[in-house]
N, C-alpha and C positions, 0 to 999 in steps of 0.2 A: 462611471465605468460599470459594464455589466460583469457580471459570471453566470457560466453555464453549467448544466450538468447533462450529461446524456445516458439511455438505457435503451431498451430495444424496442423493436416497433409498438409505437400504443404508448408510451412513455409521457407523463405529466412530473412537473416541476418547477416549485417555486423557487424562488432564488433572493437576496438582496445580501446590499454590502453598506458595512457601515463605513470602510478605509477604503479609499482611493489614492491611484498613483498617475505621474501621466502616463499617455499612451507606451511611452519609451522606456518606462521604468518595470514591463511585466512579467510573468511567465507563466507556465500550465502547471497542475499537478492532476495527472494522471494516474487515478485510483481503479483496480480494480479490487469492487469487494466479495468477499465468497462467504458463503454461510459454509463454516466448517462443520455445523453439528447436518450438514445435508439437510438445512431449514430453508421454507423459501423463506426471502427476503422482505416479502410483501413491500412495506410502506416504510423506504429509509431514507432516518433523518441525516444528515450531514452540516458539522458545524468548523471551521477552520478559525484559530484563534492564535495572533502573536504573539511573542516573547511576555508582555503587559498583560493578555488575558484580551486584548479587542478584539472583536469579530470582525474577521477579514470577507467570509462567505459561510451563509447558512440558509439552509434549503430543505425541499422535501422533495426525493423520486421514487416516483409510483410507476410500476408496468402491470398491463396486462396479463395475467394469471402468475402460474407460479415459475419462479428462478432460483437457482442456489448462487448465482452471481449476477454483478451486477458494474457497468462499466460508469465512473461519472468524470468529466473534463474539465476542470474547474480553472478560471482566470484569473489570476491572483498579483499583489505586488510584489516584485521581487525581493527577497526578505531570507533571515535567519530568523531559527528557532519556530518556528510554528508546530502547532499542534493540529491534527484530526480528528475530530472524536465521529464518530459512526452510530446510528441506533437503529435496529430494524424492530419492524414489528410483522410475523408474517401472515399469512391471512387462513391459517388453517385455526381448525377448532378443537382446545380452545389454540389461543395465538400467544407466539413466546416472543418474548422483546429480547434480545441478542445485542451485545454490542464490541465495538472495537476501537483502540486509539494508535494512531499514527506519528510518533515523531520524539524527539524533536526533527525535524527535517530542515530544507533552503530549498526555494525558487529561486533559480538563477535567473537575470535577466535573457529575455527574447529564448528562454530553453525549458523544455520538458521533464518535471520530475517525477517519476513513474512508481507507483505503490501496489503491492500484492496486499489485501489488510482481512483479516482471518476473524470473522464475528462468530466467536464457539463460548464467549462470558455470558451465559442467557440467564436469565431470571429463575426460570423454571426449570432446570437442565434435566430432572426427573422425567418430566412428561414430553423432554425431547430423545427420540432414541440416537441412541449414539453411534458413531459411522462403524466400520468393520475396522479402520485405520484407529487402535486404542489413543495414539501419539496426537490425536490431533490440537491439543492444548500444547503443545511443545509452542508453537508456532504462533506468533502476534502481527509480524507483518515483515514483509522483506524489499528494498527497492533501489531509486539510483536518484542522484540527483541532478541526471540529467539524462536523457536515453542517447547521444552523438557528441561525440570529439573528435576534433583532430589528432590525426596521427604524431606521437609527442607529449598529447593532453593526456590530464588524467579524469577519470570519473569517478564521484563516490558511492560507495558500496556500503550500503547495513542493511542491519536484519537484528529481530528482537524477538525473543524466545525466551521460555522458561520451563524447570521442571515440574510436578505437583505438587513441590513445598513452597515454590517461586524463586527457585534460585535460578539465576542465569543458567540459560544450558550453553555446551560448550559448542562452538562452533569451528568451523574447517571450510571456507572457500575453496572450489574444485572448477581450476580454468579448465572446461572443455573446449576451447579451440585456441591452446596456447600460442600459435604461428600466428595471434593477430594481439596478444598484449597478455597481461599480468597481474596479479593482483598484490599489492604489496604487504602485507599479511595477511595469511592466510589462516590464523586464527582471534582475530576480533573482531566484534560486532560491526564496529566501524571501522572500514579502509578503504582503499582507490586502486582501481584500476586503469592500469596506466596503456594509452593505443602505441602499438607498435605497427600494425600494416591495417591495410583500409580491407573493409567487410559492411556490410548491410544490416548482418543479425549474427552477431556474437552472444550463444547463451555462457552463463555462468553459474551454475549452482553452490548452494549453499546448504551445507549438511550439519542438521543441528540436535543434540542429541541430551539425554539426560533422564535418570533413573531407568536405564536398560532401554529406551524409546530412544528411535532416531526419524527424524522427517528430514528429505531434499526436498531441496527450494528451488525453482530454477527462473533468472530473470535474464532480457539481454539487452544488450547495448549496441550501439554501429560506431566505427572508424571509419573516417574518411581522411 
């Protein structure tokens, strides 16, 4: 079985997988990564690993000149517990290695799990200047683990933050188009969102806050 990964035009990437499933057993994970210290991304590695520690898909995507994000579509077996780890190395002088981890997460079978994942942990953070937004370390990653349900269904909703001591920061989901579903706590990391009428692109933001910093998160979802 293959996996992919995508970036934007001019985009090189190696790929291999050590776990295979059949055809019928798979699904996506749809990551987008941002350099939150506003670094490009240069040369990032990407490693996805099960509940055991096996590597499911591990790669490198390289694009032509400089990005502060970067999209990858990864083909994977449908599973709980997986991990993401992210590493960028970016091409300016000299060059900071950044990283990010994703999860625990679930690939649904035949369905899309969609990742926001924040690489602002860099090795050097001195000799990287830092954005205008001070908050940007609130913020690890936010996503769904699935982007479409049926009207009825539910979808899962997290998102991982902390403050500058590393405590959890506090969180608050904010349904901006309540006429189409719910979210059923609205204040933990982890919860579902349940469809009540059919839409294409329902956003949902997520407002995560901790020692006087707050960052909104915004991901979305479709009912049908």
């Amino acid at each position: 079985m293959d996996s992919g990964a995508t970036g934007s035009a001019g985009s090189t990437q190696t790929v291999s997988i050590t776990e295979t499933a059949s055809s019928d057993e798979r699904g996506l994970l749809d990551v987008l990564a941002i350099g939150a210290l506003k670094q490009s991304l240069g040369s990032l590695e990407f490693t996805v690993r099960n509940r055991v520690g096996a590597v499911l898909s591990r790669g490198v995507n390289e694009v032509q000149g400089a990005d502060m994000d970067r999209r990858l579509l990864l083909d994977l077996p449908a599973g709980q517990d997986y991990q993401l780890s992210l590493d960028s190395t970016g091409s300016g002088k000299p060059s900071t290695a950044c990283h990010a981890k994703v999860g625990p997460f679930s690939v649904e079978l035949n369905e899309t799990a969609s990742y926001q994942a924040f690489l602002w942990q860099c090795d050097d953070a001195q000799a990287t200047p830092a954005p205008a937004d001070e908050c940007y370390w609130l913020a690890d990653w936010v996503g769904t683990t699935r982007t479409r349900a049926a009207v009825g269904e539910t979808i899962e909703l997290s998102v991982s933050g902390k403050d500058a001591s590393g405590v959890a920061a506090h969180v608050t989901w904010v349904e901006m188009a309540p006429q189409f579903g719910s979210v059923s706590d609205k204040h933990t990391a982890k919860t579902t969102f349940t469809c009540e009428a059919a839409s294409s692109s329902i956003p949902i933001s997520v407002v995560i806050t901790g020692d006087g910093c707050s960052r909104r998160l915004t991901t979305s979802v479709a009912c049908y």
